[in-house]
C-alpha positions in Angstrom: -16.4 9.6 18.3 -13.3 11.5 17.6 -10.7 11.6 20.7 -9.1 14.5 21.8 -5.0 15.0 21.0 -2.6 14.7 23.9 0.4 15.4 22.0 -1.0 11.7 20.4 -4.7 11.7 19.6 -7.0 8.9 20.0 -9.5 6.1 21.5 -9.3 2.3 21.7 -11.2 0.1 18.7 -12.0 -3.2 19.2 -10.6 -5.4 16.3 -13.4 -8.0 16.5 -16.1 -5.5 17.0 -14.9 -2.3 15.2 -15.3 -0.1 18.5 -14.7 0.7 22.3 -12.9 -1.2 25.3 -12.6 -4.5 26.5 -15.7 -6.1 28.1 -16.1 -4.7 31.9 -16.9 -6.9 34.4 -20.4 -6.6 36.3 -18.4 -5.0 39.3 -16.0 -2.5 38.2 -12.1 -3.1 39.3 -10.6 -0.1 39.2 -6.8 -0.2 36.8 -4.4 1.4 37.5 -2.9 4.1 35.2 -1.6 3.4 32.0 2.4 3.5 33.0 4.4 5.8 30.2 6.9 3.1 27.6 10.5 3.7 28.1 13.3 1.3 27.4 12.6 -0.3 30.3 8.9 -0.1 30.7 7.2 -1.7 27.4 3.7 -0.2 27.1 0.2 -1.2 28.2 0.2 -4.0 30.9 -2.5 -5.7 28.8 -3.3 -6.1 25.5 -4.9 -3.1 23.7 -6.5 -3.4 20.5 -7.1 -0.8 18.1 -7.4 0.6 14.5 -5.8 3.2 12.2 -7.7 4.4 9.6 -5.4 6.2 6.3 -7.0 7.5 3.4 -5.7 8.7 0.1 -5.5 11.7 -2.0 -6.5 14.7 -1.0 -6.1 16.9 -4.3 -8.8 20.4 -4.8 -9.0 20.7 -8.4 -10.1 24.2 -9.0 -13.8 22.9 -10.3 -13.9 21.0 -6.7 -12.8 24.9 -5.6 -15.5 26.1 -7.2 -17.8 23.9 -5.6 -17.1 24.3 -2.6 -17.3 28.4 -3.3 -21.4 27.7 -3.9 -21.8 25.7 -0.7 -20.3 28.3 1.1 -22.9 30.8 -0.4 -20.5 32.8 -2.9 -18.5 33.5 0.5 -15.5 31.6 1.2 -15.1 27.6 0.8 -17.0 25.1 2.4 -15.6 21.7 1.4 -17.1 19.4 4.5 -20.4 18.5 2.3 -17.6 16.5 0.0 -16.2 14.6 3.3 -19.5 14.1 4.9 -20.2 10.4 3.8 -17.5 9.6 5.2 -17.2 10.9 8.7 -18.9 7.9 10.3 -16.3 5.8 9.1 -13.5 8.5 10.0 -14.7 9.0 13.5 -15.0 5.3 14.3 -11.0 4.4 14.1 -8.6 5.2 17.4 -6.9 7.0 14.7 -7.1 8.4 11.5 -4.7 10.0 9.2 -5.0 11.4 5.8 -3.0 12.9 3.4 -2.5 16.9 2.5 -1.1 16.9 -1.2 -1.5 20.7 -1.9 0.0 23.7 -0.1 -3.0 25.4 1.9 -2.9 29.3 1.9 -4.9 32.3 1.7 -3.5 33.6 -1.9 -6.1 33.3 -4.7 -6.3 29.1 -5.5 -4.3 27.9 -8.3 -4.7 24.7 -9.8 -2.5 22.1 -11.9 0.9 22.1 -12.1 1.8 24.1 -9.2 -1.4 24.2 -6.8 -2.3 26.9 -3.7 -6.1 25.6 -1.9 -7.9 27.3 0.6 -7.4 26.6 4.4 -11.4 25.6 4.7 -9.7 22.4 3.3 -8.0 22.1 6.9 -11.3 23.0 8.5 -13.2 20.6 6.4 -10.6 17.6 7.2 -11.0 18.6 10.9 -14.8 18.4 11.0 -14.4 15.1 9.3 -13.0 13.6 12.0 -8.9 13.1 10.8 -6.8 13.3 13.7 -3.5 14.2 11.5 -2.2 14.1 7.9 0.7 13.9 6.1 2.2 16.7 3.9 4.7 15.2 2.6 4.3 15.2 -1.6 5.3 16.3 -5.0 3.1 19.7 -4.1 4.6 20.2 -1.0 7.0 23.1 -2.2 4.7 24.5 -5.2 4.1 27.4 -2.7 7.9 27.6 -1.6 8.9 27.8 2.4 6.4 29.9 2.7 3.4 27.7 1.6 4.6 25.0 3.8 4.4 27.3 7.1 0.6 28.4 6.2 -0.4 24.5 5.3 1.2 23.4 8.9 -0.7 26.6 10.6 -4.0 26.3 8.8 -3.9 22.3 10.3 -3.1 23.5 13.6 -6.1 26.1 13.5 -8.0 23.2 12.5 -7.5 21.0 15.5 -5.2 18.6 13.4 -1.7 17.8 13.6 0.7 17.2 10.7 4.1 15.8 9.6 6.4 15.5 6.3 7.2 18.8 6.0 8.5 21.5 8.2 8.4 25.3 9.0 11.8 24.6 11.5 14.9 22.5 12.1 13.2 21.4 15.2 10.5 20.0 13.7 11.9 18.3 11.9 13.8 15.9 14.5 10.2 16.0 16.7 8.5 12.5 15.1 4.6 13.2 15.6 3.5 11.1 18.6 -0.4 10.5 19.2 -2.0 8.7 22.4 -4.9 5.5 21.4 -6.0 3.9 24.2 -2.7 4.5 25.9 -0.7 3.4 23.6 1.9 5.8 21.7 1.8 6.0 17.8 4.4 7.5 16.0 3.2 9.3 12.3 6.2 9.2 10.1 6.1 10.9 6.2 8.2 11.0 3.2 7.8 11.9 -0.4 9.7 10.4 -3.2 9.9 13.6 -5.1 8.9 17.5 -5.3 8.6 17.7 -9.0 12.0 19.1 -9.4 11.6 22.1 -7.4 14.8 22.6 -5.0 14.5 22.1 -0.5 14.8 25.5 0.5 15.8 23.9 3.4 17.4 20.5 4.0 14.7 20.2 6.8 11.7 21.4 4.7 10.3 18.5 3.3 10.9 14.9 4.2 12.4 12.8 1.1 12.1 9.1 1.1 14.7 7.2 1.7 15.4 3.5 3.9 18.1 5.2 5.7 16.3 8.3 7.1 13.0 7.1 7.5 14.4 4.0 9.6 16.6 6.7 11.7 13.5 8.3 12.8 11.5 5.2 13.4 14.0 4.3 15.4 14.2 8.2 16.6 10.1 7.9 17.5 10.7 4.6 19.2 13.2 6.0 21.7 10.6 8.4 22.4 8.2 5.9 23.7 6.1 5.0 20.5 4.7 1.3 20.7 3.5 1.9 16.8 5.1 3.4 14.2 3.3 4.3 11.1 5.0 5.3 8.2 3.0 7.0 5.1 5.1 7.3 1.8 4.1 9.4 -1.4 5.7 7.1 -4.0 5.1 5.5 -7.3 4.1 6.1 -10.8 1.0 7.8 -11.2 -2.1 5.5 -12.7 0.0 2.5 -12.3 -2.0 0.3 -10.0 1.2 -2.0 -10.0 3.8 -1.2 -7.0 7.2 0.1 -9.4 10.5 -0.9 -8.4 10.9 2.0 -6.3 7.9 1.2 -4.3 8.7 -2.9 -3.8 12.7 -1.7 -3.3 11.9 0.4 -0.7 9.1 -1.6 1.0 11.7 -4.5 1.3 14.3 -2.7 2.9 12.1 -1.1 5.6 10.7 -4.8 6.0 13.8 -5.4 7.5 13.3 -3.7 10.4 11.0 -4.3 13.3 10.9 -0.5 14.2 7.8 0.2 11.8 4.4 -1.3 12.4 3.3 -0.9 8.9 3.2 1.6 5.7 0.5 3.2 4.1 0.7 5.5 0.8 -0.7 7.6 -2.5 0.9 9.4 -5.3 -0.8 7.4 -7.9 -4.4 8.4 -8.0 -5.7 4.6 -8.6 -5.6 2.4 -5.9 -2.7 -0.1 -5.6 -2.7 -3.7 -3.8 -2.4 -4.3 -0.1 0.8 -7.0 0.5 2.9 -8.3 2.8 6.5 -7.9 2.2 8.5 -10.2 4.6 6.7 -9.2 8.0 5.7 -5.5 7.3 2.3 -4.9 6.1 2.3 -2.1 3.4 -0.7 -0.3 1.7 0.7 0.6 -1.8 -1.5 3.2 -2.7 -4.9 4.6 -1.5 -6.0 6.2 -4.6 -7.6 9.5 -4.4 -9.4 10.6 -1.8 -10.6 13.7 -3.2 -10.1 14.9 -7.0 -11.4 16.0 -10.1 -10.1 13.3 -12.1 -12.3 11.6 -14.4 -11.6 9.1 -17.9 -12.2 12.2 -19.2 -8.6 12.9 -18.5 -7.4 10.1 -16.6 -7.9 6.5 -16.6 -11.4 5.7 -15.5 -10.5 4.7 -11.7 -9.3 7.7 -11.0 -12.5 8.5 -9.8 -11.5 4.9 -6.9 -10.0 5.1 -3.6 -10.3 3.7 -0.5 -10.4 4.1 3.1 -8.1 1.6 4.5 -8.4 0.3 8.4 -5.3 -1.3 10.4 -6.5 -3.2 12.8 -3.7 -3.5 15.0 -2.7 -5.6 18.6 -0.4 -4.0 20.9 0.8 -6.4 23.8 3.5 -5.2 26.5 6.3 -7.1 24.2 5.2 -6.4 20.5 2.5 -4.7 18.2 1.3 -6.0 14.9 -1.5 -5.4 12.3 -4.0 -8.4 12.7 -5.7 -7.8 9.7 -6.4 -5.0 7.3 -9.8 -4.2 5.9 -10.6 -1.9 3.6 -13.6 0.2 2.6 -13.7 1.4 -1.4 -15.3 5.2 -2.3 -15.8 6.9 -5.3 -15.7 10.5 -5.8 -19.2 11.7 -7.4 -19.1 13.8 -9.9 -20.5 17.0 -10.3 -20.8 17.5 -6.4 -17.8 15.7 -5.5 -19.6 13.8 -2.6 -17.0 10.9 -1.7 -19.5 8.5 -1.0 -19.1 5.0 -0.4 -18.7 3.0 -3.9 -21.0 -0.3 -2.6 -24.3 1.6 -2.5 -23.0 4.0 -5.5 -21.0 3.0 -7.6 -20.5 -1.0 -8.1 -18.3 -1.0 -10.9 -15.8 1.4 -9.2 -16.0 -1.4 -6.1 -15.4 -4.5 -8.4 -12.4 -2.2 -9.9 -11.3 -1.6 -6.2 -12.0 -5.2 -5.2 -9.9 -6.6 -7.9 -7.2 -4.9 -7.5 -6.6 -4.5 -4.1 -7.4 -8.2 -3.3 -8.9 -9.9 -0.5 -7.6 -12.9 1.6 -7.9 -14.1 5.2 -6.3 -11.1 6.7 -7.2 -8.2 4.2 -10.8 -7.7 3.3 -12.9 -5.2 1.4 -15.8 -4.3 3.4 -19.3 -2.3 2.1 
């Protein structure tokens, strides 16, 4: 069940059982109330256990446009049909981010190179269950300043909050701070590039880089965040190998313990899930939603996967316990993401075999 936002948004998961609270007791104590962290006050009094569920690419291709012009009956765009398979999984996480690629306005949708999709996309994401998403990525400024401030307010409308790019200075220096289970998360993003096009504003869109993304982890764990999420648009598209931007910049924020873990896309195939020194760090998602196909892309274009950080937050520390991981495929010609087990088994085996498996990061069905 998706929880509501208090300036954080969320619900406790279970990292055993996938869902709800610790056992009660036959007679009910009553707790006190969850204390707010400060410097001197370090969180939950008892161990809280939880996931975060990140997903990849969200990128309307005008056919997927199209599409989702028929299901709304020649009137509008209806694009929850697409996200529906997946709104069990969604829903079920404390949290759940996604990423944004394309700006999100009211002009007439463009496609490929520089995109403009319809805000149903924010309604549609909503519905789904996503609690926030990052909009921090190469697209991010194919509408200008302008596009920026109608993809921030058509989230909003929706219900969902949003971070890695900015209609102010202020917003900038805010980090996006959630509640699960009473614990603060922080929802950091950064993209490594804009495809050229100039920052109208220094502020508008956050670029990756170790020193400003560990100044505002730091920034978000001042302001009381127990867990710090960072998600990073980054890499070389249809590479499923990490480049040596990707591992360079994983090992330097590996360094410090202000981030929990990093999640990311950019390259439209899912990329492996590692451990670099202590930080956890999902490479790449793949897409989420696309219209790539082999017919113009390599063949796992069509892969992605919904990734779930199961995390442990004690009054001194919080750390991912294990990862799992659930692979999709995008279904082509209604562009259903649906889950690859029961539809697609040669885009799961791709998935599976890239992405890896070991004690603590499985692929589930």
């Amino acid at each position: 069940m998706r929880p509501g936002l208090i300036g954080i948004a969320a619900a406790t998961v279970a990292l055993a059982t996938g869902h709800g609270q610790d056992d009660e007791p036959q007679r009910a104590v009553p707790r006190p109330p969850t204390p707010t962290p400060t410097p001197g006050n370090l969180g939950p009094p008892r161990a809280v256990r939880m996931t975060i569920g990140v997903g990849g690419d969200l990128l309307p291709h005008l056919p997927i446009v199209a599409r989702a012009h028929v299901l709304a009956g020649g009137r509008g765009y209806d694009f929850r049909p697409m996200l529906r398979p997946i709104r069990r999984w969604v829903r079920r996480n404390s949290l759940s981010f996604c990423h944004v690629e394309t700006p999100l306005t009211r002009a007439p949708p463009v496609g490929y190179p520089r995109f403009n999709s319809p805000p149903a996309i924010a309604r549609a994401v909503g519905a789904t269950g996503f609690d926030a998403c990052s909009t921090a990525s190469n697209h991010s400024l194919d509408r200008g300043q302008a596009g920026i401030g109608a993809t921030r307010r058509a989230l909003a409308r929706a219900g969902v909050r949003s971070t890695g790019s900015f209609s102010a200075r202020r917003q900038r220096h805010r980090p996006l701070l959630l509640r699960a289970g009473g614990v603060r998360v922080a929802f950091l993003a950064y993209t490594q590039m804009t495809n050229g096009i100039p920052l109208p504003h220094r502020w508008s869109v956050n670029i990756a880089r170790a020193g400003r993304i560990l100044r505002d982890a730091r920034r978000a764990r001042r302001a009381g965040a127990r867990v710090v999420i960072v998600n990073l648009h980054w890499g070389t598209e249809y590479r499923h190998a990490p480049d040596a931007f990707q591992v360079a910049l994983a090992r330097r924020l590996a360094r410090s313990r202000a981030i929990t873990a990093v999640v990311g896309q950019h390259a439209h195939v899912v990329q492996p899930i590692r451990r670099v020194g202590r930080l956890w760090v999902v490479f790449g998602a793949g897409n989420l939603l696309s219209n790539q196909t082999a017919a113009c892309c390599p063949v796992a274009s069509q892969d992605g996967m919904l990734v779930r950080l199961h995390l442990r937050v004690t009054p001194r520390r919080a750390h991912v316990a294990r990862i799992t991981y659930t692979p999709i495929w995008v279904r082509h010609p209604d562009y259903e993401v649906v889950h690859a087990a029961r539809s697609e088994r040669a885009s799961w085996r791709r998935t599976v075999k890239v992405v890896g498996r070991s004690r603590r990061v499985r692929p589930t069905r």
